[in-house]
N, C-alpha and C positions, 0 to 999 in steps of 0.2 A: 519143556524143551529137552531132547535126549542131548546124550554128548556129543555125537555127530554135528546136532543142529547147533548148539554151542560154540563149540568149537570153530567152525563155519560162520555162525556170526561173528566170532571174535577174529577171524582172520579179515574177513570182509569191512571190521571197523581197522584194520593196517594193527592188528595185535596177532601176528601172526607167530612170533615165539611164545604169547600166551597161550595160544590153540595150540601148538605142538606140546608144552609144557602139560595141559590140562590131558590130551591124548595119552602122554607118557605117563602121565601118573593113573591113569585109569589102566593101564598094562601094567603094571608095574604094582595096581593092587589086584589083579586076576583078571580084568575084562578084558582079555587077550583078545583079536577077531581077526581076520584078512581084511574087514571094513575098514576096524580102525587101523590098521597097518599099510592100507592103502593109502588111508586117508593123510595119515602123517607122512607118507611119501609122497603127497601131494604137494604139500603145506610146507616140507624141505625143500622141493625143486623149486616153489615159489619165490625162497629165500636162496636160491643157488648153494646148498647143502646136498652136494653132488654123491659125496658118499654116502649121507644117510637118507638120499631117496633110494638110493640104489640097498642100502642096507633094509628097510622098511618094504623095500619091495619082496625081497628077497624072503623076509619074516612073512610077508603075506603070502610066498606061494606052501612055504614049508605049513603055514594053519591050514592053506586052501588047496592043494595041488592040483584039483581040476581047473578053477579058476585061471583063466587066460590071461585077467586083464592086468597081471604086476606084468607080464613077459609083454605086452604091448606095449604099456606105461616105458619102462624100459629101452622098448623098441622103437618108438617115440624118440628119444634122446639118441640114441645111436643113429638115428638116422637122419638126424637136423645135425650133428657130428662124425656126419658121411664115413662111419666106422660100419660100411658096408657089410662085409662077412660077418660079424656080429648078429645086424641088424639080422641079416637072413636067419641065423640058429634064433632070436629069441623071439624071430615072428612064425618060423615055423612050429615054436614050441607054443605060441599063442593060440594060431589058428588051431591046434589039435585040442587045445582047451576049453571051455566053457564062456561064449562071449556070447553081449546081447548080439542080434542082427546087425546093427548100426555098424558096434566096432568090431564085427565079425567082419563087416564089408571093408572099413577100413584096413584092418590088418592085413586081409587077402590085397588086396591095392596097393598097402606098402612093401611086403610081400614082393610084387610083383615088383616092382623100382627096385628094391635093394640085390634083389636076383640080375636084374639087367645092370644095372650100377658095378656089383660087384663083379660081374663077368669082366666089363668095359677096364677096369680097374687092374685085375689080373691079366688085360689083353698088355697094358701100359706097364706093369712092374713084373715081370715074367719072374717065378720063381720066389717074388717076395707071398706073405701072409697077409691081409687087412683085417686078421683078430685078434 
């Protein structure tokens, strides 16, 4: 079993600080990835670890830059946190990235909501910011 699959089952049996713990120590002795750095930002927002999905996301685009899918992951929570303007930069910065098909369709889709959202938003608070 690699550590992905490890770690994953150990979240899946409710050890989900053990699966982050076992991630972190695999970083932490050089098996840096965007995989595992996604992964661990999975396995934080599981556990409502709001800054350190967001920190883990972040460590996944700086290993991975073309890779899309931290700035979606992201854009995800911005946009279930109707922090519309946001949501638009870190979907705009998805779709220009590396996604499969699926969540390439997605993000174009969200995309589109947080652009109409965010318009509606700025028609109602003239002058204010929603980033």
């Amino acid at each position: 079993m690699d550590l992905l699959e490890k770690a994953r089952s150990l979240a899946a049996g409710g050890e989900v600080g053990r699966a982050i713990d076992l991630l972190e120590d695999a970083v932490a002795h050089g098996e840096e990835s965007a995989l595992i750095a996604k992964e661990i930002a999975r396995l934080c927002l599981s556990v409502n670890e709001a800054r350190a999905f967001t920190n883990w996301c972040h460590e996944a685009m700086r290993l991975d830059p073309s890779d899309g899918e931290p700035q979606l992951m992201i854009a995800r929570v911005l946009v279930l946190e109707q922090r519309w303007g946001e949501a638009v930069e870190s979907l705009e910065q998805a779709v220009q990235g590396v996604l499969p098909d699926v969540e390439r369709a997605e993000a174009v889709r969200l995309l589109e909501l947080a652009r109409i959202r965010y318009e509606e938003w700025q028609r109602l608070h003239p002058g204010s910011s929603n980033l």
